[in-house]
Structure formats: C-alpha cells, structure tokens
C-alpha positions as CSV (number, residue, x, y, z in Angstrom):
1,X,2.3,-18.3,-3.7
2,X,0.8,-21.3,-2.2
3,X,-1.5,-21.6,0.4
4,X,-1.2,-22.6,4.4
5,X,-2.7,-22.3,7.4
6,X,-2.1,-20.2,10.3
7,X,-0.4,-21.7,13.9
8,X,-1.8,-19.8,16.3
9,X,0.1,-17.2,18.3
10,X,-0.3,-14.3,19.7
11,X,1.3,-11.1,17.4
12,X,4.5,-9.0,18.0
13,X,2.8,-6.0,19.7
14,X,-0.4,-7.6,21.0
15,X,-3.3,-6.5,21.7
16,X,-1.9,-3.3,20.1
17,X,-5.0,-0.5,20.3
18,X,-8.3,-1.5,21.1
19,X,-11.0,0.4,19.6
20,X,-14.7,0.0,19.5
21,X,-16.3,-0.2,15.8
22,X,-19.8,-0.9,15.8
23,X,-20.7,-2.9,18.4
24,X,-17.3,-5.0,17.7
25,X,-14.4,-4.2,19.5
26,X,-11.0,-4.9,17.6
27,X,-7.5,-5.0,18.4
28,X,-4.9,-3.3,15.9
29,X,-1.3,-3.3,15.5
30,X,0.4,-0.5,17.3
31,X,1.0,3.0,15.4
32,X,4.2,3.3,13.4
33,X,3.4,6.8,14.5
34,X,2.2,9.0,17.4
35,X,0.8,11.8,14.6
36,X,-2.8,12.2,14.6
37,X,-4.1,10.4,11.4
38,X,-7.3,11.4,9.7
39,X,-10.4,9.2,9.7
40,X,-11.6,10.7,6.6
41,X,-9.6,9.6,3.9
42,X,-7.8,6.1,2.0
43,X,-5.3,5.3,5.1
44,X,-1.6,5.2,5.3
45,X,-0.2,1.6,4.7
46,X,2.7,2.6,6.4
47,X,0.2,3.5,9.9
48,X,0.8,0.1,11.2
49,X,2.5,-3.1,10.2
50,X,-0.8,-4.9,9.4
51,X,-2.9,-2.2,7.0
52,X,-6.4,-1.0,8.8
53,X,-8.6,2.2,7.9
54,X,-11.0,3.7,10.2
55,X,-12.2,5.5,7.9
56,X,-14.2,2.5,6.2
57,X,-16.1,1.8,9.6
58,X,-18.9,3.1,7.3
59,X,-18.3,0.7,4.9
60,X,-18.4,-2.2,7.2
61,X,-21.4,-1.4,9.1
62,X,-23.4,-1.3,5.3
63,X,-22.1,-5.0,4.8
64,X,-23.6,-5.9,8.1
65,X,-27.1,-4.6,7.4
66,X,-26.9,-5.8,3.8
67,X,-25.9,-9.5,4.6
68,X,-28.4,-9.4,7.2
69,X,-31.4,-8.3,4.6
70,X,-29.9,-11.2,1.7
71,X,-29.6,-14.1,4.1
72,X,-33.0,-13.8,5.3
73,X,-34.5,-12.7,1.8
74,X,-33.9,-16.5,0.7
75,X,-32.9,-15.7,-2.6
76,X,-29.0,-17.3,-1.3
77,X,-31.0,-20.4,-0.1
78,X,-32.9,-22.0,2.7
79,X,-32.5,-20.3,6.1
80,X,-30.5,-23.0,7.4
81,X,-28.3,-24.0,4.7
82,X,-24.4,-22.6,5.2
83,X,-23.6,-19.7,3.0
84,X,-19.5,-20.3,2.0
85,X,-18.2,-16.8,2.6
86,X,-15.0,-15.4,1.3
87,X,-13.2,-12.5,3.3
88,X,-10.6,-12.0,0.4
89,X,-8.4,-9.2,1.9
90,X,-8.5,-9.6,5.2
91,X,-5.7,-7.8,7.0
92,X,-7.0,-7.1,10.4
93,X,-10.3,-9.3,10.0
94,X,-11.9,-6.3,11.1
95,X,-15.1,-6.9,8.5
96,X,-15.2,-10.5,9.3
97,X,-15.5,-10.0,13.0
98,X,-18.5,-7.1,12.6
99,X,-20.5,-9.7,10.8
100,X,-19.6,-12.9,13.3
101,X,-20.7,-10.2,16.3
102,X,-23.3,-8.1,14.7
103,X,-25.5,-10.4,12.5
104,X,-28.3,-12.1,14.4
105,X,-27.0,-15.2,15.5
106,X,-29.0,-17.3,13.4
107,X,-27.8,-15.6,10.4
108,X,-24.4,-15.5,11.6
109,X,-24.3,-19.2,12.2
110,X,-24.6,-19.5,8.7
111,X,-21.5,-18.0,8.0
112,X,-18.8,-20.8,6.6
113,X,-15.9,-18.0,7.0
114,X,-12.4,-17.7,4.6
115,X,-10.4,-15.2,5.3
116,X,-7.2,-14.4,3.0
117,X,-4.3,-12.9,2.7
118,X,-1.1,-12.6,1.4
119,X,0.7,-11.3,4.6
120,X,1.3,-13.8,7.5
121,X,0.9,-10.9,9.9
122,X,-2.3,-9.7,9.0
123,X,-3.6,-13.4,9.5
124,X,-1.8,-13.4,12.5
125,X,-3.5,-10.8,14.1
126,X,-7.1,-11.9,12.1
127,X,-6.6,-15.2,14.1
128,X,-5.7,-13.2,17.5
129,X,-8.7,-11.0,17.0
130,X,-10.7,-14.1,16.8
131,X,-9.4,-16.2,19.2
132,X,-10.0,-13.1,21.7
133,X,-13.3,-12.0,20.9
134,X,-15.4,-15.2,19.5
135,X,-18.1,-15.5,17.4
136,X,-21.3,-15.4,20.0
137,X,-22.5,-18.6,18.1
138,X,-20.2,-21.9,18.3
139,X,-21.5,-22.8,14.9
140,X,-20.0,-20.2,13.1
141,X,-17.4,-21.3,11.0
142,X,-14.2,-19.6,10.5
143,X,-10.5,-20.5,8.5
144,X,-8.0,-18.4,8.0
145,X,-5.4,-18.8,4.6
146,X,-2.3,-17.2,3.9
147,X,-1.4,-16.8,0.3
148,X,-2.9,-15.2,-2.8
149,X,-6.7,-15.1,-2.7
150,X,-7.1,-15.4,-7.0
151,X,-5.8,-18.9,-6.6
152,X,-7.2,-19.4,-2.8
153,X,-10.8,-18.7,-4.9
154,X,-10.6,-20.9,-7.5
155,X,-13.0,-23.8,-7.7
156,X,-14.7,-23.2,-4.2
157,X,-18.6,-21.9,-5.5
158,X,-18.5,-19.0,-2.8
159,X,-21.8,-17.2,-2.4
160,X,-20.8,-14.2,-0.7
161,X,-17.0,-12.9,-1.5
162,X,-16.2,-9.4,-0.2
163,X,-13.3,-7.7,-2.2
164,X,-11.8,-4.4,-0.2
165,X,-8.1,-4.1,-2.0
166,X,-5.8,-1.0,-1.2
167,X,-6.5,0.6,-5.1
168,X,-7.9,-1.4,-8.0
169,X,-10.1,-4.3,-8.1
170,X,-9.5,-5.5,-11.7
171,X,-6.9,-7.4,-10.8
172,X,-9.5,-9.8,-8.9
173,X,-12.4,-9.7,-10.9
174,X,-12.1,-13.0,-13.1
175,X,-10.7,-15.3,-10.7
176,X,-13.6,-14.2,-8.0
177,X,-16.5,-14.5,-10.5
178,X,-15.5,-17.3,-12.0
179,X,-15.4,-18.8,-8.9
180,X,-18.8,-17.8,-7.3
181,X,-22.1,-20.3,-6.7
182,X,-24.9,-20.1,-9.3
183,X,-26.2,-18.0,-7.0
184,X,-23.8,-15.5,-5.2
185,X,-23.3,-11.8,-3.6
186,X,-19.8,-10.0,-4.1
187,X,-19.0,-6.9,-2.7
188,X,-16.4,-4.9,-4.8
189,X,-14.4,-1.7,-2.9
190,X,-12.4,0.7,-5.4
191,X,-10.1,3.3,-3.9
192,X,-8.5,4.3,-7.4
193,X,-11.2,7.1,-7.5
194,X,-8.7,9.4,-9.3
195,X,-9.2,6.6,-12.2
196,X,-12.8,6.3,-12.0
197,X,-13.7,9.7,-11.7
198,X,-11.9,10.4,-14.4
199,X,-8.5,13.0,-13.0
200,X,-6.1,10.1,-14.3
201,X,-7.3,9.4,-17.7
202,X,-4.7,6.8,-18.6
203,X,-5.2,4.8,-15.7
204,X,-8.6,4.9,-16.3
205,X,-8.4,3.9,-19.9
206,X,-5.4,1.2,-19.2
207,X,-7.3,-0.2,-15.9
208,X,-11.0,0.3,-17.2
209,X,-11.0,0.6,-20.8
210,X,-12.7,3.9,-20.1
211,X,-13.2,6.9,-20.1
212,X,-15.1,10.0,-18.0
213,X,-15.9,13.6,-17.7
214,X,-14.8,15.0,-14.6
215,X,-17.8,17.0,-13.1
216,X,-20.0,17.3,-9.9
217,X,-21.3,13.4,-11.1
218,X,-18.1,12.1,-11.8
219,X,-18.3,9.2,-9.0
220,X,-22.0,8.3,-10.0
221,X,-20.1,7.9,-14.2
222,X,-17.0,5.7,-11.5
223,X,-19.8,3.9,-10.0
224,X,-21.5,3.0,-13.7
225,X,-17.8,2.7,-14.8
226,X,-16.9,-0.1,-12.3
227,X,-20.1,-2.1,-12.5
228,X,-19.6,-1.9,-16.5
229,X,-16.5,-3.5,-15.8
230,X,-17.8,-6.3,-13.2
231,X,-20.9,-7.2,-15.8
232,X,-18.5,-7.6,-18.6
233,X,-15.8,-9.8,-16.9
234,X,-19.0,-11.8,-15.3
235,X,-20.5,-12.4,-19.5
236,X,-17.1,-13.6,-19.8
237,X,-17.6,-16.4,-17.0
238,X,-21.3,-16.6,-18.3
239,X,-22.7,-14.7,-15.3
240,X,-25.1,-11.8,-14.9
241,X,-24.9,-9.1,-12.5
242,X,-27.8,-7.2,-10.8
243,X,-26.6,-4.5,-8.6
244,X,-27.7,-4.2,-5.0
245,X,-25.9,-1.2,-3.8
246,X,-23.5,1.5,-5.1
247,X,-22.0,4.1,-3.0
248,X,-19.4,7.1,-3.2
249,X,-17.9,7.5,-0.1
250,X,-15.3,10.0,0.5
251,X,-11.9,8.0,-0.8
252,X,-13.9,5.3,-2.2
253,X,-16.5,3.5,-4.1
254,X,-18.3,0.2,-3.7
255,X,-20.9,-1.8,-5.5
256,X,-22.5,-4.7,-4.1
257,X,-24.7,-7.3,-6.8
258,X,-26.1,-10.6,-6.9
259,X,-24.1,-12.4,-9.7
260,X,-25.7,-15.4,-11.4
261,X,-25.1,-18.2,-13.6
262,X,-26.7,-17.6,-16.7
263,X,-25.3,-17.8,-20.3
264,X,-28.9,-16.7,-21.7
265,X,-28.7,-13.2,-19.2
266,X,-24.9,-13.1,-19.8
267,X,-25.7,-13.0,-23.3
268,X,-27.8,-10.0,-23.1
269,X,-24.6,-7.7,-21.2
270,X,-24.9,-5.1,-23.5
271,X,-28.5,-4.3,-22.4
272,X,-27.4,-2.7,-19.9
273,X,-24.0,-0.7,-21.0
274,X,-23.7,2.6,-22.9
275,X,-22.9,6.0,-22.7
276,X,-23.2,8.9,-20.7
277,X,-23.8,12.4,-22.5
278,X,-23.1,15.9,-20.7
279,X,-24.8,18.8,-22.0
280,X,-26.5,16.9,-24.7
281,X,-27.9,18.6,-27.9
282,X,-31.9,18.6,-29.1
283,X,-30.9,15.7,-31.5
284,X,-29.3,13.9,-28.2
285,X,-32.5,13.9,-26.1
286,X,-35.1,11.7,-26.6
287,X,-37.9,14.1,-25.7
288,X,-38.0,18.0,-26.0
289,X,-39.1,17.9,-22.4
290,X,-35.4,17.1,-21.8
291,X,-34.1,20.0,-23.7
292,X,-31.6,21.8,-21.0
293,X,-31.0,18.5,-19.2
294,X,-27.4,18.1,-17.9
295,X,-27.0,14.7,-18.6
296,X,-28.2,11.4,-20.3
297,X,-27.9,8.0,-20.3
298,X,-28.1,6.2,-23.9
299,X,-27.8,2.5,-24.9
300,X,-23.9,1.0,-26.6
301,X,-25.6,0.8,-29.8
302,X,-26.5,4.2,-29.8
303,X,-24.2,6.3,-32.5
304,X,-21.6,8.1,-30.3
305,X,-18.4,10.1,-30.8
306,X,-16.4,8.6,-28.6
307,X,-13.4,11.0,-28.8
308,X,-16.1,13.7,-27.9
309,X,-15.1,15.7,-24.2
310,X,-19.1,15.2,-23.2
311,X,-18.9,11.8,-23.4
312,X,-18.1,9.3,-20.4
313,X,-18.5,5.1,-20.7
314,X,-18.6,2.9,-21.5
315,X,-20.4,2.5,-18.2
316,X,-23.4,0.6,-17.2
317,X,-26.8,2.5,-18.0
318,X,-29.1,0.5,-15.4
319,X,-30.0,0.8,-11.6
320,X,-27.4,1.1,-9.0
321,X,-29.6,-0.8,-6.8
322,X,-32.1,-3.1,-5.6
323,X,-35.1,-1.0,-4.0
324,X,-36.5,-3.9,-1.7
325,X,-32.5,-4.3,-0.7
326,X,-32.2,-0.7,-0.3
327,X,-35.7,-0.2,1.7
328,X,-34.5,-3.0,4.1
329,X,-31.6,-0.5,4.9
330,X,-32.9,2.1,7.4
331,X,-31.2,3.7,10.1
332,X,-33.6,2.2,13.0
333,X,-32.0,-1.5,11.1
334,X,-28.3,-0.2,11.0
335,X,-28.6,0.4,14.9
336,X,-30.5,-2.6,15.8
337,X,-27.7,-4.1,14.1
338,X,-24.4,-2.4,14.5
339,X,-24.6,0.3,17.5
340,X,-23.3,-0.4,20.7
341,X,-25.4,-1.2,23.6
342,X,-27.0,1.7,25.7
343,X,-24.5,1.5,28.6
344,X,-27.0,2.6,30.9
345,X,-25.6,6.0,32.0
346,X,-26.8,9.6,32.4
347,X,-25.9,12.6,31.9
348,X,-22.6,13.6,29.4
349,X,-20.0,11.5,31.2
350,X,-17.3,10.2,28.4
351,X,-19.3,6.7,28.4
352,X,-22.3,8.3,27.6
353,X,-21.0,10.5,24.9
354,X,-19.0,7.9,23.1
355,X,-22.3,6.1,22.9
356,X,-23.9,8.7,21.3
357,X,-21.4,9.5,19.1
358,X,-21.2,5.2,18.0
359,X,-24.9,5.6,17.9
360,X,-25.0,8.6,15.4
361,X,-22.0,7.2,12.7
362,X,-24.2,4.0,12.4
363,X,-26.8,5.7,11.6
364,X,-25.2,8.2,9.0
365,X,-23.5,4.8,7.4
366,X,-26.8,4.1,5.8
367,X,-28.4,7.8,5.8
368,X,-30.8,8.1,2.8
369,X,-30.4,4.4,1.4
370,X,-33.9,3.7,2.5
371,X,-35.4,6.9,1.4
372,X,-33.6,6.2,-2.5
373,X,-35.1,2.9,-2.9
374,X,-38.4,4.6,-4.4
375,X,-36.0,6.3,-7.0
376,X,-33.0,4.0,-7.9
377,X,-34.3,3.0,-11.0
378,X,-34.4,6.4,-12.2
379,X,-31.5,7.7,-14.5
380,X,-31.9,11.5,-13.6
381,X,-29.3,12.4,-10.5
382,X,-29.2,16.5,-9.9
383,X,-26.9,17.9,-8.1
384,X,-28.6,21.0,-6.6
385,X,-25.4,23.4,-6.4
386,X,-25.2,23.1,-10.4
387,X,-29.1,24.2,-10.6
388,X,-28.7,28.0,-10.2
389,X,-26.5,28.3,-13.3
390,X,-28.7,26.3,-15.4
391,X,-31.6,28.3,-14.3
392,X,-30.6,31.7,-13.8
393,X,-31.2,31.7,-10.0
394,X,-29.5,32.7,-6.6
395,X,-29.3,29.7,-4.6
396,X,-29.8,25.9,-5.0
397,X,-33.1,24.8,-3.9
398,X,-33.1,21.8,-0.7
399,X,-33.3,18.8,-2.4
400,X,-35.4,17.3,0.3
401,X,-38.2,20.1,-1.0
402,X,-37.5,19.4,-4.6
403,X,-37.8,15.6,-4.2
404,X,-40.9,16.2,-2.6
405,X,-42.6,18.4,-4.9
406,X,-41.9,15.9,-7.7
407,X,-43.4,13.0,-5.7
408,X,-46.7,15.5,-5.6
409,X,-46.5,15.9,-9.3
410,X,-46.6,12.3,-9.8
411,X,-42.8,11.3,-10.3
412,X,-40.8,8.9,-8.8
413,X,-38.1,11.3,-6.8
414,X,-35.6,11.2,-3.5
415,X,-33.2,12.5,-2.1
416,X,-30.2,11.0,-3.4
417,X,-26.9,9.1,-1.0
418,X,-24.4,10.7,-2.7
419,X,-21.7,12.7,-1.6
420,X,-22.8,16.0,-3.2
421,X,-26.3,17.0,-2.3
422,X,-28.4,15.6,-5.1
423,X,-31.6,13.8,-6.0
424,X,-32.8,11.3,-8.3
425,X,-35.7,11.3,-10.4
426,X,-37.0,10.2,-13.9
427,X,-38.8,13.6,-14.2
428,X,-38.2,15.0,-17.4
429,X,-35.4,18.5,-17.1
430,X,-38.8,20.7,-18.1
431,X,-41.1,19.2,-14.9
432,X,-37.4,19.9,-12.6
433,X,-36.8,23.0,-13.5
434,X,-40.8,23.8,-13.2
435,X,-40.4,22.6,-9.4
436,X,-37.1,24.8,-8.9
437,X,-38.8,27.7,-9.9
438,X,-42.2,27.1,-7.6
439,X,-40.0,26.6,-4.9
C-alpha cells in the first residue's frame, strides 16, 4: 500500500463522543452499540468504526511523563533541536494529541509529529481531532499518512516511534528499528498476553521463538520475553537496547528503551539473554543462601534443558528499567503533567467529582514507578500471596513492610508495579524469608 496524505474534512458522525483523557479532550467515532463496554480490558474493534480503548488512558498518560523526562534529560539531543516522532498506529490520534496538549510547551514544540495508518478513517478523524483542538504551541509539527507504517518508516532516522498494534508487535519490529536515529526511543505495546505469558504455547513459540511457565510471574517472563525479542531484532540492524520501562497492565504489556547504533554493543546481545528457572535445584543456585528461592535468572550460555516444564526463555535477564527514568516518574509529575485543571468548585457537585476522579487515575498510571527505581536492577520479584506456602505461614506479609525491612538490613528492595502484589529485591531467598518471619 502506498502512501498519501489526508484532504481535510470533517468525519461521517462528527464530533462523535467527547470525552476527557488527561487533561486532553478527544472526540471518538460514535458507538456501534448502546451496551456498556468495559474500561478494563483489550477493547472491541467492532465498538466504533475507527478502533479506540479507554482502557489504555493509563498507558498514554506514562508516555507523557516519560517523553517529558527524555527530552529534557539531553541524551536525544540539544533542547532545541526537533525530535522526528513517529505515531505508527494512530487510529484516533488519541496519544498524539495527550503529548501535543500535555508536554510543556517547549518540549512539545519539539515534536516533528507522523502519524500512520492504514485506515483512511482513522486519519480522518486524527486530522479532525487536530484541527479542533490544536497544539497550544504553533511550532509543533504535525502530518498525517495513510498507508502501511513498515514502509511509511523506512529510511526516516525517527528518534521516538511509538508502536500500540491491536495484538502482536513482531510484525513491526525490523522495519521500525532499522529505521530509528543513532540515538532513538521506541515504545512497543503487546496485547497477545495469552502468547507471552505463556497460555498459548504455539503462538508463543511461532511469534516469539519462546517459551514460558505460566505462574503468578508469568507477565514479568512476557515482559523479559518481548524485550528478548526487540534486542535480538535490534543486533540484527546493529543496534542495542537499554530498557527504560516495562509494565503489565491488565490486557497488556509495554516496554519502552533507548535503542542505539552500535555494532560493538549489538555484538554483545547475548549478555543480556538467558533463562529463567522455577523451583531451581541446590546445583541451580549460585549460592546456598538461595536454596528455596522460587525463581532465577541465568545467562544463555548456561547448560539448560530446554524441554524442561521449569524453564521459561529465552528472555532477557537484565533490568526492566532505567532508575533515573523511573525516579523522574512520580505521581506529583504525572499530575503536573496529565490531570485536568482544578475547576475551581466546592463541594461534591459532578464537576468536582469528575476532577477528582481524573486527578486520582493519573496518579495510579504511574503508582510505584518512582518508588521501584531503587530496585529495578535487582532480579528477585516476590509475589507475596505465593510466600505463605513456601514458608509454612497463614497470610502473606504487606510487601510495603517487607521491602522496608530489607532496606534496613542493607538490601536494595521496593515495592514492585506489577499487577500482583510483589516486590523486588536482590536479597538472597534466606535474608527474605528471615524478614517474613520477623514480621
């Protein structure tokens, strides 16, 4: 499919429904349907004509924060140097328009804007979203393609690309990296967490080259799974990946990483893939202070049975994220950012509450991110429900009090963001389990 630009008209249907997100407010293709839809889960493509899910408003306001922390960290380039930006599936434009509106407008004016897609209509109503509610700085630059975004990519040296497909994102991977700066952030959504996680083995295995053991850490194995995947497909292009973020949230995961040209660090890819080992035996463990430890991390090189049910990989065996990226993502930041206004009202009137209520989900988009930065490097993540059988107790212990009591023993140790409650710590199983039982 080639590529062509949009003539500007207003949608069948416009402005559709208008709904605040963020501090953004966005205009969406009517309902197919008058049934109540959830806001927790993957969407229905069939909802509206032009795909849109609510339920990754959480998603979006993280992007936000995080662009905001990278363009002003410098390591992108000077402050006022034009970062190329690539919005590769569009649809509604709905991320694009969060960063134009919520960004400081410095950073925002950066923003040389592509966004892409295959359907006319979601351009269409990308454009009328725009052309409605501009960009509060003139500068900002903004085109909008229709066509197919791996040949769109090609040749362009983006520096920040955002890929949010309905399912896989293998299909998008080489085209993308091969395309990005020397110096460059991608953003990579997976909703095929059935594949990742390991409860569709073949599609794992066929889409992945795979495989995982489904358990209360399955999506942390996805996450390591998926950014396997990205650093291998980057070696390919001679690029190196450093994550920046990695995040199960409810349908989906999503990594984001600075990817650089490098063949001497693309070289090296292995470094930083291997296996992951449930239940591992005394001859497993590096340490007999790890002896009972649910899980471990070893290098590719290692000497594994890889038709063994405990074993999950390959995956990648390094930090999920950056910790001076992650610190920069607080919830007093995510609010500065993304929350709407105070509207200036008292008392409970319907304003007033749907303030709040904006107010809190901005804040829970980025809840504990700051908190984990101290810990991300570490390779322990315990999920506190799967304590008590381990140790022969009643009741999991609060991981905010376990993290803590680490920390006073001297480890590194925090509450982890992660759907189940959980922490992560590179305390040895033998100093954990001493903590549970103090506590």
């Amino acid at each position: 499919m080639g590529r062509h630009r949009l003539t500007m008209e207003e949608p069948d249907g416009w402005p559709g429904e208008v709904i605040l997100e963020g501090r953004t407010t966005l205009y969406l293709p009517p309902r197919n349907s008058e049934e109540e839809v959830s806001r927790l889960g993957p969407g229905d493509r069939e909802e509206r004509e032009v795909f849109h899910n609510s339920a990754m408003a959480a998603s979006r306001t993280r992007s936000v924060v995080l662009m905001a922390h990278e363009f002003n960290d410098g390591w992108l380039g000077a402050a006022d140097k034009p970062i190329r930006t690539l919005d590769a599936l569009t649809a509604t434009g709905a991320r694009s328009l969060r960063w134009l509106h919520e960004l400081p407008e410095e950073v925002a004016a950066r923003l040389h804007l592509t966004q892409v897609d295959r359907d006319e209509r979601a351009i269409g109503w990308a454009a009328a979203n725009l052309s409605h509610n501009p960009p509060k700085n003139p500068n900002s630059g903004v085109e909008q393609l229709i066509g197919d975004v791996r040949q769109i990519s090609l040749g362009q040296g983006w520096q920040w690309v955002d890929i949010d497909p309905f399912g896989s994102p293998v299909p998008f991977l080489d085209t993308v990296l091969q395309s990005t700066a020397r110096r460059a952030v991608i953003e990579v959504t997976a909703t095929d967490t059935a594949a990742l996680t390991g409860s569709s083995a073949s599609a794992l295995r066929r889409r992945y080259g795979a495989r995982a053991r489904l358990d209360s850490i399955a999506h942390d194995t996805g996450l390591r799974i998926l950014l396997a995947r990205i650093a291998e497909n980057a070696a390919r292009h001679d690029r190196a990946i450093e994550p920046l973020l990695s995040i199960w949230d409810g349908h989906h995961l999503r990594v984001s990483l600075r990817v650089t040209r490098s063949v001497e660090e693309a070289n090296e890819v292995e470094q930083s893939l291997g296996w992951r080992i449930a239940d591992p035996t005394a001859e497993e463990i590096s340490t007999p202070d790890d002896e009972g430890v649910p899980h471990i991390l070893v290098r590719l090189a290692e000497p594994v049975d890889v038709t063994d049910e405990r074993v999950s990989g390959p995956l990648w065996i390094g930090p999920l994220g950056n910790a001076e990226t992650m610190a920069a993502m607080s919830e007093e930041r995510a609010v500065e950012l993304c929350a709407p206004a105070d509207v200036g009202l008292t008392g409970d009137s319907e304003d007033r509450l749907a303030n709040r209520a904006a107010r809190r989900a901005v804040g829970r988009a980025v809840r504990h991110i700051a908190d984990e930065a101290s810990a991300i490097h570490a390779t322990n993540l315990i999920v506190v429900d799967d304590i008590p059988s381990r140790l022969g107790i009643g009741s999991p212990p609060s991981p905010t009090k376990l993290a803590s009591m680490l920390r006073r023993e001297g480890y590194s140790a925090a509450v982890a963001a992660y759907g189940n409650p959980a922490i992560r710590t590179n305390a040895p199983w033998s100093a954990i389990s001493a903590a549970v039982l103090n506590l």
